[in-house]
N, C-alpha and C positions, 0 to 999 in steps of 0.2 A: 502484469501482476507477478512477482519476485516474493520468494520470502529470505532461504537461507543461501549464502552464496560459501560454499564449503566443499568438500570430497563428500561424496554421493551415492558410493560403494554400497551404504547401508540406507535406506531410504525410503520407507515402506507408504509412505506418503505424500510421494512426490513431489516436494515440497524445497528441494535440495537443487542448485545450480552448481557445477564446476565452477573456478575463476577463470579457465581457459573458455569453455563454453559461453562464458557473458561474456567475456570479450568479443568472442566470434558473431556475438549476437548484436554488441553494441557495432561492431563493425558494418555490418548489414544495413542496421538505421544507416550510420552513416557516411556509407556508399552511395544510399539510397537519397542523400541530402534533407533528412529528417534527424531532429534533436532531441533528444529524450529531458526533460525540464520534470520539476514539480507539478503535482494538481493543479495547486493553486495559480503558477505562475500559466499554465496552459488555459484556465477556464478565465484568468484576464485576460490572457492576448485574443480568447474568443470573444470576451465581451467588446471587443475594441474590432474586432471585424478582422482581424488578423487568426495567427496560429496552425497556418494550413499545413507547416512543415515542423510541427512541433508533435512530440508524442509522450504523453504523459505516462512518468515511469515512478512504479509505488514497490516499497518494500515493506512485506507484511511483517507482524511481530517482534518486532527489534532484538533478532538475532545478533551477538556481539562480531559474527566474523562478517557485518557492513563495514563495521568501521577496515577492520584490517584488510578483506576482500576485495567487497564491490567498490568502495571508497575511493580507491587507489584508482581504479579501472574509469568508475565513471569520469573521474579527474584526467584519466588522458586520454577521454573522448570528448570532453568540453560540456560532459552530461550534468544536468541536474535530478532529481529525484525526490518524491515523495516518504518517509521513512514511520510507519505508523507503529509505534512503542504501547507498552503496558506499562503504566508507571507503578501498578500493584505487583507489578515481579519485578521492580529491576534489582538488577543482577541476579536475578533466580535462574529456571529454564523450565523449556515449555513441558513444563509437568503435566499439561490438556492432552499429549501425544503419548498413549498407554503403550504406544509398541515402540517406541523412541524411537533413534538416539535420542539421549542427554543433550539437547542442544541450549549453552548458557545465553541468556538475555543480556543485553546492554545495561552497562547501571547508569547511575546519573550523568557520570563525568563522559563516558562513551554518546551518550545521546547528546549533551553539550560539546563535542568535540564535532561531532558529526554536524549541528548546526553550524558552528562555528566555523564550520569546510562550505556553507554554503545550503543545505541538504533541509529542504521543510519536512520538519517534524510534527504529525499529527496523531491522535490517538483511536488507538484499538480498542478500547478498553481501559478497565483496570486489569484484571484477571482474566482473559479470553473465553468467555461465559457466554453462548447463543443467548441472546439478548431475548428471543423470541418467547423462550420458557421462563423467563424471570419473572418477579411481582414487580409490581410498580416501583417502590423500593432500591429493589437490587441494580433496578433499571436505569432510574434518575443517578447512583452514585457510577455504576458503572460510564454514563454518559458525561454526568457532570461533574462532578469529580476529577474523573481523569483527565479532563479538560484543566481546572483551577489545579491541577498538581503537575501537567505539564508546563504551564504557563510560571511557577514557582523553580522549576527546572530552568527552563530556557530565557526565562525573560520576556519570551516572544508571543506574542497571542497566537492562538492554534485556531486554525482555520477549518483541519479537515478531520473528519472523523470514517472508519472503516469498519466496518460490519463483522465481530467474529466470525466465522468459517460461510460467510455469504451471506447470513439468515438477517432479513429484514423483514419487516410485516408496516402495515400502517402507523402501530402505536408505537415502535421503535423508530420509525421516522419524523415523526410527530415527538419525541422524545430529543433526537440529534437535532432538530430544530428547532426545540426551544431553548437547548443548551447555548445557543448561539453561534455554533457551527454554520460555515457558510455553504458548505460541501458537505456529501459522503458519498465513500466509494461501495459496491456490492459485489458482485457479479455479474454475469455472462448469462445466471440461473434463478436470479432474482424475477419473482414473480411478474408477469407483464403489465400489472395494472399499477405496477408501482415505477415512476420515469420521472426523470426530471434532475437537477442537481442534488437532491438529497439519494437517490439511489443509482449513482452512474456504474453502467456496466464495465469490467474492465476483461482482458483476455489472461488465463494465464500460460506463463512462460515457463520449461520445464530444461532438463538437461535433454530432453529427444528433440529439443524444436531446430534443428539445424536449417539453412537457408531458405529448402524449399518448403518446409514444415512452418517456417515462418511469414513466409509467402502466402499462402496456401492461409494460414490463420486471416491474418491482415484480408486477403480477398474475402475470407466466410463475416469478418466483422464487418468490415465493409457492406455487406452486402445483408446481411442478416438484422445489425445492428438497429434495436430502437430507436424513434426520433426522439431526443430525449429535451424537452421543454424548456427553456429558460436557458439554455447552454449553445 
């Protein structure tokens, strides 16, 4: 779990990757003879009984420096990637982070570029709104919606959907499900009664996670991680 891939100087929520740093991290995978692919393309080579050396790589909020950044880098590790966008801010920025920085959002033509490199694009949102305090209302446009506005973007049906800032509950899953989303992603802290592909756990990945930090992660998931149903 990735969001911004930028200089990291300023960074009060840890949220920020160096481009040197992912590299050193994409290196690691693969050394270790593991591919970092999209959601999607990781949870079919599961249903097919394969994927054991795949590792499914997501970037949260469709920060604009994917495309200029991590773009570049996953391309010369032969990575694919996950890139989950706000289609109610593009081109804005993430104004939900009151301590900032100002970091600009992807607009249209940036998320269609990014597909266009290969990179599944699924949605976040519209607005990065914990889904878990909304009315039913807010809940349905924020899920479906962003879904018919991405799909008007890229041409491409959107598969996977990701939970603002982790928070999932039953009636937001029951929500990403009926939207027709095949997938969503959560956290590592998503409650334990909730498992299965609509709530897959993911790790996140920081500027501190250097070899043995990523080691060390990979072993606690491994070993910690939920069994998670249908997957």
């Amino acid at each position: 779990m990735y969001h911004s891939v930028d200089d990291c100087s300023h960074d009060p929520y840890r949220v920020t990757v160096s481009p040197h740093r992912l590299d050193r991290q994409l290196t690691w995978l693969r050394r270790r003879g593991l591919r970092g692919v999209g959601v999607h393309e990781l949870l079919a080579a599961r249903a097919r009984g394969e994927g054991q050396h795949l590792v499914g790589l997501t970037f949260d909020d469709g920060y604009a420096d994917f495309v200029t950044h991590a773009l570049p880098l996953l391309h010369r590790h032969a990575f694919g990637a996950t890139l989950f966008v706000l289609p109610g801010r593009l081109g804005g920025d993430n104004a939900w982070d009151p301590l900032g920085p100002r970091k600009p959002l992807l607009s249209a033509d940036g998320i269609r570029q990014a597909a266009a490199a290969g990179i599944e694009i699924g949605s976040h949102g519209l607005t990065h709104r914990d889904l878990t305090r909304t009315d039913d209302a807010r809940l349905r446009a924020e899920v479906s919606d962003s879904r018919a506005l991405l799909y008007d973007v890229t041409g491409a049906h959107i598969h996977g959907f990701c939970y603002p800032y982790g928070q999932a509950d039953h009636r937001t899953v029951e929500a990403v499900r009926e939207a027709g989303y095949s997938y969503a992603c959560a956290t590592a802290t998503t409650p334990g009664d909730l498992t299965g592909p609509y709530a897959l756990p993911r790790v996140h990945i920081g500027e501190r996670d250097t070899a043995w930090r990523l080691h060390l992660k990979r072993h606690l998931h491994r070993l910690h991680r939920r069994p998670v149903d249908g997957v």
